[in-house]
C-alpha positions as CSV (number, residue, x, y, z in Angstrom):
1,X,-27.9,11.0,13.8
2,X,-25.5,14.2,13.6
3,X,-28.9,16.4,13.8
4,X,-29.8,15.4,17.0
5,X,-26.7,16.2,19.2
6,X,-26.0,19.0,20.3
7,X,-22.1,18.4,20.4
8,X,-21.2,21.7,21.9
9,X,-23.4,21.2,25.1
10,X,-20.8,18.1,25.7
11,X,-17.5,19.7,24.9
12,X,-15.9,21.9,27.1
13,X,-12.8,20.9,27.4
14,X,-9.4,22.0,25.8
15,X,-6.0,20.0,26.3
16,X,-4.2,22.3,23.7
17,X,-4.2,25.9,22.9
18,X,-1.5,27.5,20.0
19,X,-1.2,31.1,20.9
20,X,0.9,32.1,17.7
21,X,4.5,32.3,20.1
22,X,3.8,29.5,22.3
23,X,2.0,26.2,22.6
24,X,0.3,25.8,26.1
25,X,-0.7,22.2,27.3
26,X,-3.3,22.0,30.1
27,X,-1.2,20.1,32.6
28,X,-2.8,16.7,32.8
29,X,-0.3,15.4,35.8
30,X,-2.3,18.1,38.0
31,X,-5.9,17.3,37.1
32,X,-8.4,17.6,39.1
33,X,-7.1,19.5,41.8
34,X,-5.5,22.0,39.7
35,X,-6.2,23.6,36.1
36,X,-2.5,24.7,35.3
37,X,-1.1,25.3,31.5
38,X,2.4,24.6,30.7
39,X,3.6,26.7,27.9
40,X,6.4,25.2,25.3
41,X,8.5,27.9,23.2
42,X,10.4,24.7,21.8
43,X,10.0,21.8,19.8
44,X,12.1,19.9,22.8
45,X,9.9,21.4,25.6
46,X,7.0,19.6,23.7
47,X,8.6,16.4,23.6
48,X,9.6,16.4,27.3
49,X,5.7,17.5,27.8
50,X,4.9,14.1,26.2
51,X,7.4,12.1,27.3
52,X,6.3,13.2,30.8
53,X,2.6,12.8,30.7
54,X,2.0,16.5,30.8
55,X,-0.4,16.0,27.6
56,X,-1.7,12.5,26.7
57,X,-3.8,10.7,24.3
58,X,-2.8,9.5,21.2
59,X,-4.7,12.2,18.8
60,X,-3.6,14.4,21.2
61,X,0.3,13.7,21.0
62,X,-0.1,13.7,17.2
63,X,-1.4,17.2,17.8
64,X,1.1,18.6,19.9
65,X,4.1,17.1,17.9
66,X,2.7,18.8,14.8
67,X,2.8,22.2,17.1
68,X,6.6,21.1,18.3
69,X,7.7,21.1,14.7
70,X,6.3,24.6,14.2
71,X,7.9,26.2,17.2
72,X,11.0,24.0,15.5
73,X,11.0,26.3,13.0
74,X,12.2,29.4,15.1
75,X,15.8,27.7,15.4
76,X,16.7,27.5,12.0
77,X,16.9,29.2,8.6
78,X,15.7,27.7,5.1
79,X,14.9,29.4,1.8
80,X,12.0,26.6,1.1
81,X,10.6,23.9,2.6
82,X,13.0,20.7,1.6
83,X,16.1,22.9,3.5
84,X,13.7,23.3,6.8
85,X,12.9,19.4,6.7
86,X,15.9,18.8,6.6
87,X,17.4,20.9,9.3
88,X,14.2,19.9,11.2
89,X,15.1,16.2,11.2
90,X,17.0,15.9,14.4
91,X,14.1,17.8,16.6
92,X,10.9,15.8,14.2
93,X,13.5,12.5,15.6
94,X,13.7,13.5,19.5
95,X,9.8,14.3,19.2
96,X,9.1,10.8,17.7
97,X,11.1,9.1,20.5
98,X,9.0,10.8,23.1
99,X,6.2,7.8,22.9
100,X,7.1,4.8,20.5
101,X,3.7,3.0,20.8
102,X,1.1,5.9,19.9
103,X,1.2,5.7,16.1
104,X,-0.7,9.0,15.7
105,X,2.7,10.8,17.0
106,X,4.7,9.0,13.5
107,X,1.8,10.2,11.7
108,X,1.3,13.6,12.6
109,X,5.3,14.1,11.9
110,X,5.1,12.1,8.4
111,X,2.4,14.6,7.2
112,X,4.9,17.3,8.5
113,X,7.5,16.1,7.0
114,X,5.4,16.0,3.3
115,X,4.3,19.3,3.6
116,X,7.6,20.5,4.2
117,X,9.3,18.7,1.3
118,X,6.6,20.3,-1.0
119,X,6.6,23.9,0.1
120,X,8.0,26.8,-1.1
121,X,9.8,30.1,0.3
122,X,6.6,30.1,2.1
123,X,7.1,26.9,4.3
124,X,6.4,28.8,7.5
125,X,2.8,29.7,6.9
126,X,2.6,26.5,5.2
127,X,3.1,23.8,8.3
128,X,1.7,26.3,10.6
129,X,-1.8,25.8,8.5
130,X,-1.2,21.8,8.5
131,X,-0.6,21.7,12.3
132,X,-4.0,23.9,12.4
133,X,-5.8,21.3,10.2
134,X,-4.4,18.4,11.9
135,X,-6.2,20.1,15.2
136,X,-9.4,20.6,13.3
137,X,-9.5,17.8,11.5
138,X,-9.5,16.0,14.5
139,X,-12.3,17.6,16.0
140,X,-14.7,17.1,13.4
141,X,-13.8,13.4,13.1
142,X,-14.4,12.8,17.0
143,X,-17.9,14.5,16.5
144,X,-18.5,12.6,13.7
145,X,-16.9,8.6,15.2
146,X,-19.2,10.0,18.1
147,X,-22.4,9.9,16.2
148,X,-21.6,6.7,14.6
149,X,-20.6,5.1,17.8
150,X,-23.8,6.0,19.5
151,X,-25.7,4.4,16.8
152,X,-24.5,1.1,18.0
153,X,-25.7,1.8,21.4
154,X,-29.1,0.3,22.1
155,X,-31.6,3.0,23.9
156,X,-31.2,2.8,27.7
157,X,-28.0,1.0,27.9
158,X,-24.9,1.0,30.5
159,X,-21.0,1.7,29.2
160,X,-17.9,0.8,30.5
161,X,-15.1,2.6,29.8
162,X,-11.0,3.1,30.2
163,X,-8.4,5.5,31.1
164,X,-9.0,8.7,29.4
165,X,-10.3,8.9,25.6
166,X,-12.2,12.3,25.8
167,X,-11.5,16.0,24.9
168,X,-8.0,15.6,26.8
169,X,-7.1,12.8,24.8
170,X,-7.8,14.6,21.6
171,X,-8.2,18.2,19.9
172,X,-12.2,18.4,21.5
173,X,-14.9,15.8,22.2
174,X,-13.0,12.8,22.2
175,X,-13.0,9.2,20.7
176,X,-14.4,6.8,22.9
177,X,-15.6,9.6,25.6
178,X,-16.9,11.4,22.5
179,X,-19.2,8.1,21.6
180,X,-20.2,8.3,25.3
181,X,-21.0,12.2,25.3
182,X,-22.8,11.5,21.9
183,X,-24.8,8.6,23.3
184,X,-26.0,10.8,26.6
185,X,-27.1,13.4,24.3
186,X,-29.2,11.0,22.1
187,X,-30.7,9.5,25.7
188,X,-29.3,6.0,24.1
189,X,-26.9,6.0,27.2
190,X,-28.1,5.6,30.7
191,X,-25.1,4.2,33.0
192,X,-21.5,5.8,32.6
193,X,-18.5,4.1,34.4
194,X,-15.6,4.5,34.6
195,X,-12.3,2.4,35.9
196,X,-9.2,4.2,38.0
197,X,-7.1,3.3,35.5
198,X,-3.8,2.8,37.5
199,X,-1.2,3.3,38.0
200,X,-1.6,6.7,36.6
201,X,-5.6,7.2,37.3
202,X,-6.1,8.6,34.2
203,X,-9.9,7.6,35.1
204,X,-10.0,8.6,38.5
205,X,-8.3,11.8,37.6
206,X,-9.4,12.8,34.4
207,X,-12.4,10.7,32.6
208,X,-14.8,11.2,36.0
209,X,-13.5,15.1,36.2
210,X,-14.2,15.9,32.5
211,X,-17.5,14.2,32.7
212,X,-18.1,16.3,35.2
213,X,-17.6,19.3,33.6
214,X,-20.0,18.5,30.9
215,X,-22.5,17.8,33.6
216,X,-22.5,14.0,33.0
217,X,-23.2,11.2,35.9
218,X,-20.6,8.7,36.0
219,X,-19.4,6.3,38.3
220,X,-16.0,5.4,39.0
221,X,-14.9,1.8,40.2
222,X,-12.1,0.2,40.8
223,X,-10.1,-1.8,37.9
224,X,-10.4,-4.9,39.6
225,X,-14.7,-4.7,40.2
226,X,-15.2,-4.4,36.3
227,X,-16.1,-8.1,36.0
228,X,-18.4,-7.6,38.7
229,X,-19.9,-4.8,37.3
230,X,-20.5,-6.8,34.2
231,X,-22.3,-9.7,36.2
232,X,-24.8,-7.1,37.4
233,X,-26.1,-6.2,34.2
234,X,-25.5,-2.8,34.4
235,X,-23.0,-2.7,31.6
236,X,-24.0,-3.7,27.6
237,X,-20.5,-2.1,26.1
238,X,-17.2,-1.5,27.0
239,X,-16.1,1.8,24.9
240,X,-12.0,2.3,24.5
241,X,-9.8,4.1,22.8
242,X,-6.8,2.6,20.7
243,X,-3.4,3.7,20.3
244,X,-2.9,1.7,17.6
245,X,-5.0,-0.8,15.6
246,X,-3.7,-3.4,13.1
247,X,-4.0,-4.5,9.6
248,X,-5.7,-7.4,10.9
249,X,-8.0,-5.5,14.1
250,X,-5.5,-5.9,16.5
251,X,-5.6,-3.3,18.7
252,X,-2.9,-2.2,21.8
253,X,-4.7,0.2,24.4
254,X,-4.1,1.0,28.2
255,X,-2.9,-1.6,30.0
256,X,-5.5,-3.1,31.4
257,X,-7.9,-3.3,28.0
258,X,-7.2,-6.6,27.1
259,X,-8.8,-8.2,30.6
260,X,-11.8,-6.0,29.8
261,X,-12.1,-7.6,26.1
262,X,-11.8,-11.0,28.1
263,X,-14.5,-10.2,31.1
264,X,-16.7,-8.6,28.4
265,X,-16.8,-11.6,26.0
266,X,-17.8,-14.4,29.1
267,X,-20.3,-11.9,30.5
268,X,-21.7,-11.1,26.9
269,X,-21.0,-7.4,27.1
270,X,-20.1,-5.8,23.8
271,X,-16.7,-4.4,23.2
272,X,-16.1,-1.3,21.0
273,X,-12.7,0.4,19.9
274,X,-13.2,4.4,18.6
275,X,-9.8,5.8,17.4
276,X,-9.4,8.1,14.4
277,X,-8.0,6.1,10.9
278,X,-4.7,8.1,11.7
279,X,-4.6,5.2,14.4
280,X,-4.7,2.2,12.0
281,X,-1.6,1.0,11.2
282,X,-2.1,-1.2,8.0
283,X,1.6,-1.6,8.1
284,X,1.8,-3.5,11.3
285,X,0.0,-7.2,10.2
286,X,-0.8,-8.3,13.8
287,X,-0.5,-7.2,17.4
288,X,2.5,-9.1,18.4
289,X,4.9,-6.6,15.9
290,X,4.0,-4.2,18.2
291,X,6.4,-2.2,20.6
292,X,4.8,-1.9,24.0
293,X,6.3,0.9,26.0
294,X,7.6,0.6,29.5
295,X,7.7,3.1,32.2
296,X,9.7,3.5,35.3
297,X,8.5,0.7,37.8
298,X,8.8,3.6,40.4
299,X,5.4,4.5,39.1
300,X,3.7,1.3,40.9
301,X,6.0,2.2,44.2
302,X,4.5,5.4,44.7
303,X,1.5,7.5,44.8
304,X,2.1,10.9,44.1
305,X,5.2,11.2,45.4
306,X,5.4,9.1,48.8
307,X,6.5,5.7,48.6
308,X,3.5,2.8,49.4
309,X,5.4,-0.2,48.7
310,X,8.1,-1.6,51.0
311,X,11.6,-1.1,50.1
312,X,13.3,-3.6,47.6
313,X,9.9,-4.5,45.9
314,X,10.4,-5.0,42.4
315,X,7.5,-3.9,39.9
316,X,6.9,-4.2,36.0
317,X,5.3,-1.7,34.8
318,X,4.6,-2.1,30.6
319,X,1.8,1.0,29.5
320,X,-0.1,-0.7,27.2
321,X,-1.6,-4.2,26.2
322,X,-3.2,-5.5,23.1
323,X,-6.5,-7.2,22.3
324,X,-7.0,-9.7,19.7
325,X,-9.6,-8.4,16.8
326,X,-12.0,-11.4,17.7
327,X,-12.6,-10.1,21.1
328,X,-13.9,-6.6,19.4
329,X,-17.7,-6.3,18.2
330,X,-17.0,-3.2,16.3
331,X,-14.0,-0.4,15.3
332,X,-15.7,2.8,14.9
333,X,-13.5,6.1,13.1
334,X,-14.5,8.8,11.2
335,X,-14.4,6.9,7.9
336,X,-17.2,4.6,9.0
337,X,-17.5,1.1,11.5
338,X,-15.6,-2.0,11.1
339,X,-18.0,-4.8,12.6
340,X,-15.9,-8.3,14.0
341,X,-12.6,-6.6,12.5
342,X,-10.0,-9.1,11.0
343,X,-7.8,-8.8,8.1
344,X,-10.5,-9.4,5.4
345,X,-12.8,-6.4,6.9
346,X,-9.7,-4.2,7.7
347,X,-8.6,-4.7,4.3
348,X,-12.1,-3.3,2.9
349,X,-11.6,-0.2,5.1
350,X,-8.5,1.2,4.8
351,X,-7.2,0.3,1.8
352,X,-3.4,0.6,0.5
């Protein structure tokens, strides 16, 4: 299916640029009223930029945590690579703290930290070229889960998707916005739409803007008129990303995912999960072993900035959810698709 895409006419969009001094993050926080890069000269800077929101997306955060480790490298002084590991520990720590539930971020820093142990008096050029390949690597997996994905879709059908899984989320096309843009391109896809996504509109703000961009209709509705939208017909898959999937298929996503699995299974609306294999987390047997992150409830008080809740409201506010495997139809990466995941199938695909 690869031959009939034409990936680059759907891919415009870059979250991440290395200039060789610093790494500049498109500012997601300012999206879509403003296209404004922050640019990070240290590894710390890039884990405040994650920690804040300023780039998100868990391909993404693995991507900008490998950069943080190379602009690490500008503090400290090591004849080979074992010394720099080990002075780089503290900083490879504070950037893994920046968001516990994205698995990609451990990842990214393990292969860091294996590089590192095995290189030589050339370690700088070394993890510079593994933070590259960790940025292309990506890429050419989302073009290629894209293709696959697509191949599930059905000829003139209607998608549902959540929060933002497309080139901002990632080094380029995206995962599950990547299956979408493949499935447009193919003319298998018909109907895009997209929830808000609060409380941080990553929807509303990103996913219908970088559509946009690629000069792809889409629809936005609220989070609350999805199960409507399923009971019209208009809708035969849900498409999400994943920020971490399970030995068994579990699978913890933007809060709010789980209800979707839930609508989509009474209104017989398929449900599809596209994440890289850096994402599965054979390690972690089910989705109740894993840590879901909290923000500050002061992001369900306010709305950018001014205060539209009354005063001494109190809000919970966890960031992500997590859907059991037997509400997924399908688990699509770059190393091939998992059909009604549980541990048996999982086990088959990702091997120890």
């Amino acid at each position: 299916m690869n031959a009939t895409i034409d990936f680059d006419r759907y891919d415009h969009v870059r979250p991440i640029r290395w200039t060789g001094e610093t790494l500049a993050l498109l500012d997601q926080r300012q999206l879509p009223f403003a296209v404004e890069y922050v640019a990070c000269r240290g590894s710390d800077e890039v884990a405040e930029a994650i920690h804040a929101l300023t780039v998100r997306g868990a391909p993404a955060i693995g991507i900008a945590a490998a950069w943080g480790v190379v602009l690490g490298t500008r503090a400290i002084d090591a004849a080979d690579g074992a010394e720099a590991a080990r002075k780089l520990e503290p900083a490879m720590q504070r950037l893994n703290a920046a968001r516990p539930t994205a698995v990609n971020l451990a990842w990214a820093l393990a292969r860091m930290r294996r590089v590192l142990g095995e290189a030589g008096p050339d370690w700088r050029d070394v993890i510079e070229r593994e933070a590259r390949a960790i940025e292309t690597e990506d890429l050419a997996a989302n073009r290629h889960m894209g293709a696959l994905g697509a191949g599930l879709i059905a000829p003139g059908s209607g998608v549902l998707t959540h929060c933002n899984t497309g080139s901002l989320a990632t080094a380029g096309f995206g995962t599950a916005l990547g299956v979408i843009r493949a499935g447009v391109a193919a003319g298998r896809i018909e109907r895009v739409f997209a929830g808000e996504t609060r409380p941080w509109n990553q929807g509303a703000r990103l996913t219908v803007w970088e559509l946009q961009q690629d000069a792809i209709d889409a629809t936005l509705i609220a989070d609350a008129a999805a199960s409507h939208l399923m009971k019209t017909g208009q809708v035969q898959w849900v498409v999400v990303g994943a920020d971490r999937i399970c030995a068994n298929g579990d699978t913890a996503n933007k809060i709010g995912t789980y209800q979707l699995a839930i609508a989509a299974r009474h209104h017989g609306v398929k449900f599809m999960v596209v994440a890289p294999s850096s994402t599965v987390d054979m390690a972690t047997a089910s989705g109740d072993l894993i840590e879901i992150e909290e923000r500050d409830p002061a992001e369900l008080l306010a709305f950018r900035g001014e205060r539209t809740v009354a005063e001494g409201v109190r809000a919970w506010n966890p960031v992500f959810d997590v859907t059991p495997h037997d509400l997924i139809d399908a688990i699509v990466t770059e190393n091939g698709v998992v059909e009604r995941p549980d541990a048996v199938t999982m086990r088959v695909a990702f091997p120890a």
